[in-house]
Structure formats: structure tokens, C-alpha cells
ZAMARGU-4260 file (C-alpha; in steps of 0.2 Angstrom, whole numbers, plus 5000, padded with zeros to 4 digits):
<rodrens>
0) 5303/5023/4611 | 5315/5032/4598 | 5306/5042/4583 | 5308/5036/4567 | 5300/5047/4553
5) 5309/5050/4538 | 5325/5059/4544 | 5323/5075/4528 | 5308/5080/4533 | 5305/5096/4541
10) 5299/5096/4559 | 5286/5106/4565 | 5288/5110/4585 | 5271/5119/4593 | 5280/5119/4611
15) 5294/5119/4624 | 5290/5100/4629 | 5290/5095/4612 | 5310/5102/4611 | 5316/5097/4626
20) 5308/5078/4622 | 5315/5079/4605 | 5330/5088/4607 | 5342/5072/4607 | 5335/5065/4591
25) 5333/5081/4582 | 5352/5083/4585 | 5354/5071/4573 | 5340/5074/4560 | 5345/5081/4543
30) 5329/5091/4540 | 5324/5109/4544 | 5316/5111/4561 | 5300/5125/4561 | 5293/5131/4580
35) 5280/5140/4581 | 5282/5142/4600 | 5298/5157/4605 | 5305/5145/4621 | 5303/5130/4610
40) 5316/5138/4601 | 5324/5145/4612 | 5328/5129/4618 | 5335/5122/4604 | 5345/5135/4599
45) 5356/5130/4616 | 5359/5115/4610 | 5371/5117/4598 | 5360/5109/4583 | 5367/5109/4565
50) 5349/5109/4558 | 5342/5127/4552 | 5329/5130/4565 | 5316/5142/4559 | 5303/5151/4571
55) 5285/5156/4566 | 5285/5172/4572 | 5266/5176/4572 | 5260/5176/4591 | 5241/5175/4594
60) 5234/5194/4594 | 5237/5206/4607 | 5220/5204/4612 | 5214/5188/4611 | 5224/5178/4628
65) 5211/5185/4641 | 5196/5180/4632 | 5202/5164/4631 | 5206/5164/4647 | 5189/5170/4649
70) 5179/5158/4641 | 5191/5141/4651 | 5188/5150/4666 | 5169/5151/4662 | 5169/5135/4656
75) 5178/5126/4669 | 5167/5132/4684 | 5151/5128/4675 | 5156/5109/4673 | 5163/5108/4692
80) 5147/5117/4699 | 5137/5102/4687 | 5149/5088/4694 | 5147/5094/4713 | 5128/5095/4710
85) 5128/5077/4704 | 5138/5068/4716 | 5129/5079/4729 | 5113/5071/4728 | 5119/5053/4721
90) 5129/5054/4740 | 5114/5063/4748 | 5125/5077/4755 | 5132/5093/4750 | 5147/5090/4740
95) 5157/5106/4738 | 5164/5112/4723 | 5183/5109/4717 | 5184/5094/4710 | 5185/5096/4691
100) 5191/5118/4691 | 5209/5117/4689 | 5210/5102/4676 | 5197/5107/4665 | 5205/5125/4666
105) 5220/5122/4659 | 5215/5110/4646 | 5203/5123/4642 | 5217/5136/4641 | 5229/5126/4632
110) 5219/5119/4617 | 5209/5134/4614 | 5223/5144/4612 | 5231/5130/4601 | 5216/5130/4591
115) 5216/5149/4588 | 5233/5150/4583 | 5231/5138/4569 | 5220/5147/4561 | 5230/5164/4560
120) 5238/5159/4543 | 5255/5155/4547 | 5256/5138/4545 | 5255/5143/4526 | 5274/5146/4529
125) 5277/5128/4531 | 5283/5116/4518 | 5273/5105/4509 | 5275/5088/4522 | 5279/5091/4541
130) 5282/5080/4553 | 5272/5082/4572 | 5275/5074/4588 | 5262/5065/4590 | 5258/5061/4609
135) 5245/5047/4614 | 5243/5049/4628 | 5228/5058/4634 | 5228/5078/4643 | 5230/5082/4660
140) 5229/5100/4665 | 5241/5107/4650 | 5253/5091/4647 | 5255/5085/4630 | 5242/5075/4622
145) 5234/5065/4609 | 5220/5080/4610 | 5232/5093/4607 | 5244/5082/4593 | 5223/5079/4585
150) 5220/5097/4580 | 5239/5102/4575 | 5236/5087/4564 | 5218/5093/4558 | 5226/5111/4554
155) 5240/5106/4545 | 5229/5095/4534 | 5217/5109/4531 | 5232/5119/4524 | 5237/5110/4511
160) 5251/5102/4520 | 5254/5082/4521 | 5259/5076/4538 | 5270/5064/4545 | 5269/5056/4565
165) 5282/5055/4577 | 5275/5045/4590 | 5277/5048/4606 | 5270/5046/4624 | 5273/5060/4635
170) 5282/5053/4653 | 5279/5063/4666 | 5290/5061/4683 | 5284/5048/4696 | 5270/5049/4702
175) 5264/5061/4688 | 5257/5049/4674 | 5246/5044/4663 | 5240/5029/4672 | 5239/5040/4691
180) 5221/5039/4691 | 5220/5022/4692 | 5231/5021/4710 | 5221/5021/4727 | 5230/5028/4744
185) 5236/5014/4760 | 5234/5020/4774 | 5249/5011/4786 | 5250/5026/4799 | 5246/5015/4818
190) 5228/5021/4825 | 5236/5033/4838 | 5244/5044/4826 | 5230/5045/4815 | 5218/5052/4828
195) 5217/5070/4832 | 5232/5071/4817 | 5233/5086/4806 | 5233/5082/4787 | 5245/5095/4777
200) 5247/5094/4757 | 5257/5107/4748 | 5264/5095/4734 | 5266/5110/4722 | 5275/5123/4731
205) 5291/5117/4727 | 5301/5132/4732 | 5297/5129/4750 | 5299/5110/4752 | 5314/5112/4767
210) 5303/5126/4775 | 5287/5114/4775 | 5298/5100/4780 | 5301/5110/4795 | 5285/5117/4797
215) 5277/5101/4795 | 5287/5085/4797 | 5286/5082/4816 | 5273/5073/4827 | 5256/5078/4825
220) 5254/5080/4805 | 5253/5068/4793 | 5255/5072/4775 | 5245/5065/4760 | 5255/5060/4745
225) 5249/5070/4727 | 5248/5061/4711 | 5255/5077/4702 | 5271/5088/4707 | 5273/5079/4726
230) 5284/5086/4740 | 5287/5072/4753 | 5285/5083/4770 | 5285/5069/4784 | 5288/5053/4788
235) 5270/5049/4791 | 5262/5050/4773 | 5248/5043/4766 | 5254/5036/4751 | 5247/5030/4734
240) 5244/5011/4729 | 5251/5005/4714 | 5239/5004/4701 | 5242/4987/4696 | 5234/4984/4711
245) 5221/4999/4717 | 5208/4996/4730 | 5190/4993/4728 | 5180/5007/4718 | 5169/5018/4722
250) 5152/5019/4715 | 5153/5034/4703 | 5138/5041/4692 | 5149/5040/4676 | 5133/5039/4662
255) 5126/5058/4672 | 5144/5066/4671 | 5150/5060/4655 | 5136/5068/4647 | 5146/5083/4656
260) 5162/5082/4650 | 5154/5079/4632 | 5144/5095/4633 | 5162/5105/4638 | 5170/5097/4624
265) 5156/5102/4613 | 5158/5120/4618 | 5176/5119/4615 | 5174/5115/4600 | 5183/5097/4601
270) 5170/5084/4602 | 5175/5079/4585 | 5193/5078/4586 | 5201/5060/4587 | 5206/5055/4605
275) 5191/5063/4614 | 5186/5045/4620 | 5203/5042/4629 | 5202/5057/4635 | 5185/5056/4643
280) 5189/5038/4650 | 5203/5045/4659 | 5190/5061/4665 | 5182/5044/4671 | 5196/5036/4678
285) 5202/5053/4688 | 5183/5055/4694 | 5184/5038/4703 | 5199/5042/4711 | 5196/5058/4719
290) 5178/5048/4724 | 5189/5034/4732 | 5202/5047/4740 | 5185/5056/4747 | 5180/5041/4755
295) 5195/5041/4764 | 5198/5055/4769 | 5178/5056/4776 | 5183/5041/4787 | 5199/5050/4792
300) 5191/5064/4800 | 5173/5055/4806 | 5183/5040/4814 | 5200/5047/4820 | 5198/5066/4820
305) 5208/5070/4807 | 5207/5089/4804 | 5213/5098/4788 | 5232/5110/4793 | 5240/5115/4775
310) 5234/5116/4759 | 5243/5121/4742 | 5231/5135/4731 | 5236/5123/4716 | 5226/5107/4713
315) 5235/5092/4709 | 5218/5083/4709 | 5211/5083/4727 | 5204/5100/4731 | 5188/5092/4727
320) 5188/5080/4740 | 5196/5089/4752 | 5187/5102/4750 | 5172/5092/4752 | 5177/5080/4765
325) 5183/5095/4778 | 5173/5110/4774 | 5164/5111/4788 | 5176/5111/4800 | 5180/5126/4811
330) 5201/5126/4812 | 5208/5139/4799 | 5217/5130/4783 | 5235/5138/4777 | 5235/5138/4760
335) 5251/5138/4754 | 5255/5148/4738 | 5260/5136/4722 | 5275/5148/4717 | 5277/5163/4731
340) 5258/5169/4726 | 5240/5162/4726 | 5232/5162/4712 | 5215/5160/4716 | 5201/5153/4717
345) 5205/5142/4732 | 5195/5131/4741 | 5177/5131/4751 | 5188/5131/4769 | 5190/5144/4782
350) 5208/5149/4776 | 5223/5159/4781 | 5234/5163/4769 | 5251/5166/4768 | 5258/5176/4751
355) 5268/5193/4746 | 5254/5204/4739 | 5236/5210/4737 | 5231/5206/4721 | 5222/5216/4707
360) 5207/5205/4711 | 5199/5200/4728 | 5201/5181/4731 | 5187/5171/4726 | 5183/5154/4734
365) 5177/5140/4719 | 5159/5144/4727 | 5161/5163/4721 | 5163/5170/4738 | 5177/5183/4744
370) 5187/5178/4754 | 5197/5188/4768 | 5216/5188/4768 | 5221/5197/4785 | 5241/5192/4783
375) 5245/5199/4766 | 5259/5210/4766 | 5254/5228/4758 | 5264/5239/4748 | 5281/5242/4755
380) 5287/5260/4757 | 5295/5267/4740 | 5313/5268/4743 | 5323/5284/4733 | 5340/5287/4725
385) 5347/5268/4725 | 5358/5272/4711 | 5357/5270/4693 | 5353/5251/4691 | 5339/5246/4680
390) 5335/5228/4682 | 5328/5217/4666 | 5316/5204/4670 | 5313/5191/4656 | 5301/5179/4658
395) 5293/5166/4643 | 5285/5171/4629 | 5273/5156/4628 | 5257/5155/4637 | 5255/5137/4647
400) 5249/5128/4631 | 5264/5135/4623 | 5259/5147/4611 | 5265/5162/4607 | 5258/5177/4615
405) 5274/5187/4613 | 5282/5191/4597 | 5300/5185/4600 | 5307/5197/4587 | 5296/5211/4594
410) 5302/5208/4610 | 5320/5208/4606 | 5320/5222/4596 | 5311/5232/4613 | 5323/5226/4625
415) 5338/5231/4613 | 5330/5249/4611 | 5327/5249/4629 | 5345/5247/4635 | 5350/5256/4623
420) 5341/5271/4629 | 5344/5266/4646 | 5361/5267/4643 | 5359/5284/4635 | 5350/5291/4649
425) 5364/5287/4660 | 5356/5270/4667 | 5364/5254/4670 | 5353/5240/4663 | 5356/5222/4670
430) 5348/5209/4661 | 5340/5194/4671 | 5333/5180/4660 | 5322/5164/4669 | 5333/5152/4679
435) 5326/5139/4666 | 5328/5150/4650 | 5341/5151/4638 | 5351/5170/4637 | 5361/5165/4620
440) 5356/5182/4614 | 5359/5192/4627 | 5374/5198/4618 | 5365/5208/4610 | 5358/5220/4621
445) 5378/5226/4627 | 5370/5224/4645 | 5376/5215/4661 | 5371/5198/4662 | 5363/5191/4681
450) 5362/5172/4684 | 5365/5172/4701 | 5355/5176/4718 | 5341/5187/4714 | 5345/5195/4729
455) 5359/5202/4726 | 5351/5210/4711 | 5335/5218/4723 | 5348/5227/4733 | 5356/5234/4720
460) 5341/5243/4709 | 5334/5256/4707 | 5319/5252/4697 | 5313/5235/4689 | 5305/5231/4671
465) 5295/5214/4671 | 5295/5209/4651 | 5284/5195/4643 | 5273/5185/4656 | 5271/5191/4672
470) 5281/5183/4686 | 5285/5181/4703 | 5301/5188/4701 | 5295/5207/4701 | 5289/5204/4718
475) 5304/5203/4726 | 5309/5219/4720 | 5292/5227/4724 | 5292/5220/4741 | 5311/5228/4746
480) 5303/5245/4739 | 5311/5246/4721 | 5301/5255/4710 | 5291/5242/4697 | 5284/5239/4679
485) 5277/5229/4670 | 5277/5225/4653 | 5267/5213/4640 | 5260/5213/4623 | 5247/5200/4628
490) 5232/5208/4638 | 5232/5204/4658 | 5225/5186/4660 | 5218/5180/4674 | 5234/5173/4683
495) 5242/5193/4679 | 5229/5200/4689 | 5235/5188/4706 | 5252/5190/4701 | 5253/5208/4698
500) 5248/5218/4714 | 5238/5231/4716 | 5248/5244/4721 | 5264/5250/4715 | 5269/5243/4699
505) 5263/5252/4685 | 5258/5241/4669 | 5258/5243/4651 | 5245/5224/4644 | 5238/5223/4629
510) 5251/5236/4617 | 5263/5230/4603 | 5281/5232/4615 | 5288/5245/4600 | 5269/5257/4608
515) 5274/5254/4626 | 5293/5259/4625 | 5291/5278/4626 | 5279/5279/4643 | 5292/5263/4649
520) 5305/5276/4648 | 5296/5292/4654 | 5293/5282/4670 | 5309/5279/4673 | 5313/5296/4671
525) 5298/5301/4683 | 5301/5288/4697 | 5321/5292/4699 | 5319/5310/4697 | 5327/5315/4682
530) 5323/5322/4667 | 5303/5320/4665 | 5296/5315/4649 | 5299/5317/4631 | 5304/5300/4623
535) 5297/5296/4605
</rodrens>
């Protein structure tokens, strides 16, 4: 459906998917264009637009992303340690935890960083009527939403300001939908490759689907398909019914848990915003559907002696099952990281794990326990006196909600002093943006620009700055031996502490980037062995 607001009025865009799903229209839209989200701009200034495109510059306080972290993170293992208790004594088992954590997390971490950020004051830069995108679909994990379009609305409103709709449903790639919950898996594998098969799904590590494929797509394994992010390993799949026609239900203690999801909403502060009964139907829809995958996969392993191979740290919706369904059994899970590096917590299974790093934080399972990780790789040995190479990490400035927790201007004006001291100090800075980022002002930074093969990059530096969110990136460079930092105005959230090992990349969270620039450069000065200290 093609948005048709009155074409003069200013748009206001909170984050990237707003801009990429608006882009093509907004191309021809005579008004001003306002983001209040750094890649949503980014985006659009890529795209060759004629509008003025304004960005809010007024990222959340330094401060204030790991205590909201903090509180989802609280939040969501309450109402999955609830959920598992209900359903454990409606089915008269022990139902492990997992089944709501990684859902109710990021919606948790989205809208409550949404919510602050409307009330720091700068929506009083806005003109007096604003057009939204107004998304009616309801939330999964972080995804656009009728929730999230509900309290930009509400603010705007409160502000003074008089607000136009652009409406919008938010399509998500098959078989990531709205309407997913409502699908039921067939089963059409014969009986003698069911039994004694070994179940493997990794739907969400995407950089290692042809390694997987491998790993996994022969006899033996059979892989079960993911309503969210799927990576088709084998030909012997457990696929997903179309949800005109999903198999009988299973029967759910809905009235007990909705009285859950209320009380989370509550404490979120969102129970009165308009959408919240779409969105706890679907809550409803995806709890049936993980107790009908359950189900399933019960009969898989009682009946044919299924057992659980490969697991992905990411939930796509069935950790709670699988978790439940073959947490008792003896053979090792790998759990596969989503993106190089687990993330944490990961499910009630006896895992082995295969990632880069030790992390700031021990790995915890969803039931709180530690859990032992005998295959990580340590810190490398330091390698010296690779030259004069400093490589520039930039990563987004948005956190998954997409709102600010970098200022953009801030941030440029930190990398542009950078290289330019850099460059002083007889360094060669190479700039390497996000594959998926837009580098139209790289120009300005006089630096080398890398687009291609990390790799190629890795061998070539001598030390390595991480700027913005923490990423994945860095890792490489840590694990060949470069020396590595890292550098963010937001404090360390809970994914940093995963991502970021503990040894051997020294951090500067929680600092404007203009306060971390003098100890950045000292460090490079230390680590390479040249002149020691002294930067103002």
C-alpha cells in the first residue's frame, strides 16, 4: 500500500526501517524530512534526495542505555521464569525456562528506549504538524509496530505538535511475518530417517550457512525450519504449515499468562498505549505455537529417538520448546553463535560451544547457572611493530530500537580529530565503515577508505579503534594479535560485555568521544612504542 499523506508536510523518521521503507516515496515528497535516528539518515542521505533532511541530533544520555538494558533484561527473565512455571504445572512436568526471554527482551529494549528519548525535549525542534509512519502491525522482538508508531504518536501530541499517519504494515521476508504464529510444522521425513536423527537449527547464523550446510546437510540430521531469519541446511527439514491451514491446537492456559504479559506491560509503562490488545493476542498466538512445536518435538524424541545436535544462541521463537523438550538428554548441544559470538543466556542443555572470545561475563544459562565453555579461543599473543596502520572501525550509532545512543556530530567531529592526529603522529589511518552503512562523509576525515575483505585490512594493522556500538569486527583483528580499542559514548550494555573480550582490548564506555580522545591516542602511542603520552 503506497502512503499518501499530504505531500508538504514534514516527515518525522524515529529509525532506519522507517527509511529504507520509505525511501522510494520520500524521493518524491516535497516536504522537509526530520530523523531522529543517525543511520536513518544516513540512509537517506544516499539516496540522492532533493528534500532537506534534518537530523535531531540529541542522542539518549551517556548513561542511560545499560539501565535500560538493565530493567528488559530483568523484566524479561521474570515473565519467562512465570510462563515456565505455568505451563509446568498445567502439563504436570518441569517445563524449562526460554520460552518468552529473547522476545520480550527486545521489545523491552526497543520501546523503552523509545519512550525515554521522547521525553529528552527535542521533539520541541519539530514543526508544528508531522507526519509518522504509522505501522499496524503488532511487535516482534524489535520490528516496527503499532506499539512503537502508539507512543511517538502520544509524544508528539504532548508537545504541542499535530500529527499526521502514514500507514503502513511492516513486511518482513518469508517466513518472517506477522501472521507466523498462526503456522504449525509437517512433518513428511519416512519413519527410518526420523529415528535415532539428529535435529540441527541455526536459522540465525547467517554468516555460516555454506559451513552448516556442510556440517549439517548429509544423512543423519534433520533440520527444523525457523519462523524468523531461516537458513535451510538439508534436505530433510521440518517445515512450517501454511497458516491458512495450521494443525490442531494445543490447549494453552491463556487467561493465567495473559495476566502475565499485562503485568509486564504495566511495568513498562505501556498498558495504556493503543495496540496493546493486538499485541497481546499475538503474545497469545506465538504461545500456542511454541506449545504445538513442543508437542512435536516431545514425540520426535520419545517415539523415534530424535536427539538434539546444533542450536543457534539467538531465539527465533523455539528455545522454549527445545529447551524443554530435550533438556534432559545426555549428548552435548553446539550452539552456534548468531553473528561470530554468543551472546548469552543460552539455553538449559549440556552445550559446547563454538565462538572467538571469553567474554567480560561468564555465560549464563536462562535458569542463572554458569555454564562451562572448554573450546573458546583465549587471547592471542600481541603481535609488535606491524607498521604504521591504524584501522577505523565504524559501526551504527543507533541501538536496536533505533535510537540514538551516539551523537552523530560528536562522533564525526572525534573521528575527524582522530585522523587528524593520527596523521600528525605519523600514523596511517584506514577508515572501515559497516558493509551495510553509508561512508558519504568519509571524505572528510582525508583517510583511506576499506570496502573490501576485512582481511586484507587485519594483516595490514597495527592497532585497531572500534567507534560507536561494539561489533564483531574488532574480533578479527584481536584474534590475529593486533592491538585493540574500543570506543563508545553509550555505557557497555549487555550484548558489549559478550562481544568485547575480556582480555586485550582496552575500553573507553560511558564518556562524551571529545573526553575519550586524549587516552585513545596516548594508547596508541603506548602499545606501538612511540612517544608515551601527552595528548590534550
Amino acid at each position: 500500500m503506497q502512503p499518501t499523506p499530504q505531500s508538504d508536510v514534514p516527515v518525522l523518521l524515529t529509525g532506519r526501517h522507517d527509511a529504507i521503507k520509505l525511501a522510494p516515496w520520500l524521493a518524491r515528497h516535497a516536504g522537509p524530512i526530520f530523523c531522529s535516528s543517525p543511520d536513518a539518515f544516513l540512509v537517506l542521505c544516499t539516496q540522492a534526495m532533493r528534500n532537506q533532511i534534518v537530523l535531531l541530533d540529541s542522542p539518549l544520555p551517556v548513561d542511560r542505555l545499560p539501565a535500560i538494558e538493565a530493567k528488559a533484561n530483568r523484566l524479561a527473565r521474570e515473565l519467562d521464569q512465570r510462563v515456565a512455571l505455568v505451563l509446568s504445572d498445567r502439563l504436570g512436568t518441569r517445563v524449562a525456562q526460554g520460552w518468552e526471554f529473547w522476545d520480550k527482551l527486545l521489545f523491552a529494549q526497543s520501546l523503552g528506549g523509545l519512550v525515554e528519548w521522547m521525553n529528552t525535549g527535542a521533539l520541541a525542534e519539530l514543526p508544528s504538524k508531522v507526519a509518522i509512519c504509522h505501522f499496524r502491525n503488532p511487535q516482534d522482538y524489535f520490528h516496527p509496530s503499532v506499539i512503537r508508531a502508539n507512543i511517538i504518536a502520544r509524544a508528539l501530541k504532548r508537545a504541542g505538535k499535530e500529527v499526521v499517519r502514514i500507514p503502513l504494515d511492516y513486511p518482513l521476508r518469508l517466513p518472517h511475518r506477522p501472521d507466523v504464529w498462526a503456522c504449525s510444522y509437517r512433518v513428511e521425513t519416512p519413519r527410518h530417517l526420523l529415528d535415532g536423527a539428529r535435529l540441527v537449527h541455526c536459522p540465525s547464523a547467517l554468516y555460516a550457512g555454506e559451513q552448516l550446510h556442510r556440517r549439517y546437510g548429509g544423512p543423519g540430521y534433520i533440520d527444523l525450519q525457523s519462523p524468523y531469519y531461516d537458513v535451510e541446511l538439508g534436505r530433510q527439514r521440518i517445515t512450517l504449515r501454511d497458516p491458512q491451514r495450521p494443525t490442531a491446537g494445543v490447549a494453552v492456559p491463556i487467561d493465567e499468562i495473559s495476566h502475565l504479559y499485562a503485568s509486564f506491560l504495566q511495568q513498562l509503562g505501556l498498558e495504556q498505549i493503543p495496540g496493546v490488545e493486538l499485541q497481546m493476542e499475538h503474545w497469545c498466538q506465538r504461545l500456542r505455537f511454541q506449545m504445538r512445536a513442543f508437542k512435536l518435538l516431545s514425540v520426535l524424541r520419545s517415539r523415534h529417538g530424535v536427539v538434539l545436535e546444533a542450536l543457534a544462541d539467538h531465539d527465533g521463537g523455539l528455545f522454549g520448546p527445545l529447551c524443554s523438550a530435550f533438556g534432559s538428554q545426555s549428548h552435548p548441544v553446539t550452539v552456534i553463535p548468531h553473528t561470530t559470538v554468543c551472546v548469552g543466556p543460552l539455553p538449559n542443555l549440556p552445550v559446547r560451544t563454538h565462538a572467538w572470545m571469553d567474554a567480560l561475563k561468564p555465560y549464563k544459562a536462562f535458569d542463572g547457572g554458569t555454564l562451562p565453555l572448554p573450546d573458546f579461543v583465549q587471547k592471542p599473543a600481541q603481535i609488535a611493530g606491524r607498521g604504521s596502520v591504524v584501522a577505523l572501525i565504524l559501526n551504527e550509532m543507533d541501538n536496536v530500537g533505533g535510537v540514538a545512543v551516539h551523537g552523530y556530530q560528536s562522533l564525526i567531529n572525534f573521528v575527524e580529530r582522530l585522523a587528524e592526529a593520527l596523521r600528525a603522529g605519523g600514523y596511517h589511518p584506514v577508515l572501515r565503515p559497516r558493509p551495510s552503512s553509508p561512508v558519504h562523509f568519509a571524505h572528510r576525515f582525508e583517510v583511506e577508505l576499506h570496502q573490501g575483505d576485512i582481511g586484507t585490512l587485519v594483516a595490514r594493522a597495527a592497532v585497531c579503534i572500534g567507534i560507536g556500538q561494539a561489533t564483531s569486527a574488532v574480533l578479527k583483528f584481536w584474534r590475529d594479535g593486533v592491538h585493540c580499542l574500543h570506543v563508545q559514548e553509550a555505557g557497555l550494555s549487555v550484548s558489549d560485555e559478550y562481544t568485547l573480550p575480556r582480555e586485550g582490548v582496552w575500553i573507553s564506555a560511558g564518556k562524551t568521544f571529545a573526553e575519550s580522545l586524549p587516552a585513545v591516542l596516548d594508547y596508541v602511542d603506548i602499545v606501538t612504542g612511540r612517544q608515551r603520552g601527552g595528548h590534550a
